[in-house]
C-alpha positions as CSV (number, residue, x, y, z in Angstrom):
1,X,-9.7,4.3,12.3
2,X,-8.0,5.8,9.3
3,X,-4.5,6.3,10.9
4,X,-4.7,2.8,11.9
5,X,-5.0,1.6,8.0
6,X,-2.1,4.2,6.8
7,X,0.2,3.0,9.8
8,X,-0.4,-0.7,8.1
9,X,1.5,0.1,5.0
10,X,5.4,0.1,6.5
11,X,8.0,0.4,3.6
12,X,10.6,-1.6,1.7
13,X,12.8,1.1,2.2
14,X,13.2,0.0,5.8
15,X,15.6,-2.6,5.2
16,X,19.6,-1.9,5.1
17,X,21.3,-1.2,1.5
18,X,18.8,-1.9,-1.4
19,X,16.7,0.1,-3.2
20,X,12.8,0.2,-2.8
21,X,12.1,-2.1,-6.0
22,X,14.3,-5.2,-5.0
23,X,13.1,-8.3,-2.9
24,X,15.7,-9.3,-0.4
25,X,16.0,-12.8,0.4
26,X,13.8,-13.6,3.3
27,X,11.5,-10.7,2.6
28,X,8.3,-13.2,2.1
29,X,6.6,-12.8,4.8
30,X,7.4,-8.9,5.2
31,X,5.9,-8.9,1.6
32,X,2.8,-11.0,1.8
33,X,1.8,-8.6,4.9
34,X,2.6,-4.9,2.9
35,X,0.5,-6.5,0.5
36,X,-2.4,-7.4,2.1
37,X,-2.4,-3.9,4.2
38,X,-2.9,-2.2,0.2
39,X,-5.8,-4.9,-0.2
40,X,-7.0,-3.2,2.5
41,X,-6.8,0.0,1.6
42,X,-7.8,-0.4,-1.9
43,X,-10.5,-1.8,-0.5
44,X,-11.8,1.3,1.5
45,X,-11.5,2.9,-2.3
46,X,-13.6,1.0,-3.6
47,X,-15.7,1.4,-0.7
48,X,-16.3,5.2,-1.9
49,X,-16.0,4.9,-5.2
50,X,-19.0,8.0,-5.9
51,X,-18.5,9.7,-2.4
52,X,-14.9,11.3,-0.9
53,X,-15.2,11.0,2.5
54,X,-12.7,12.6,5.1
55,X,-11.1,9.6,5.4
56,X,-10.3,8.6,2.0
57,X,-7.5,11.4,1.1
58,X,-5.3,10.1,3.6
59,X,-5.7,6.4,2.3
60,X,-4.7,7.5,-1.2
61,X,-1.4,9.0,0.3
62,X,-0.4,5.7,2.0
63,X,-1.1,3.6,-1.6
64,X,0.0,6.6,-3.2
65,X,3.4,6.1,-1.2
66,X,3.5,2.5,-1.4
67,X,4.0,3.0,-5.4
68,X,7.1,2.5,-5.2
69,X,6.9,-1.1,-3.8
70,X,8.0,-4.4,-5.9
71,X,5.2,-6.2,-7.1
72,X,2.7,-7.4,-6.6
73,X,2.3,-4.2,-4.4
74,X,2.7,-1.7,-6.9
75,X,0.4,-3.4,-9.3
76,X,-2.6,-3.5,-6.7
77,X,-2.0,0.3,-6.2
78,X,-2.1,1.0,-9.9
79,X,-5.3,-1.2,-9.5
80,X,-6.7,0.9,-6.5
81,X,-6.0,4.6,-8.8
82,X,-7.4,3.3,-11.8
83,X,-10.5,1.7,-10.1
């Protein structure tokens, strides 16, 4: 199950000749669904918020990873660490 969540976060970084922290035009949808795969994943961290199960490190790599995103992406991981 957990590979299945970390495979859900693909990256900006993807996309031809712009940097991670840019939008390009069209990117919408591609955005709306990164983001709602960190809901997801923050999600599961708050899930465990007094426990670390086996699961959970490989959970904070993805959002650790997906940092780098534009917003509102990198503000719902920053969200997820400090929670």
């Amino acid at each position: 199950m957990q590979d299945e969540h970390v495979r859900a976060v693909p990256s900006t970084r993807d996309h031809e000749g712009t940097c991670a922290d840019c939008i390009c035009i069209g990117a919408g949808p591609a955005l709306a669904e990164r983001h709602a795969a960190v809901l997801g994943l923050q999600a599961f961290v708050q899930l465990s918020a007094y426990d670390v199960p086996a699961w959970l490190p490989g959970i904070l790599t993805a959002l650790a990873s997906a940092a780098v995103e534009p917003a509102p992406i990198r503000t719902t991981v920053r969200f997820a660490a400090a929670a």
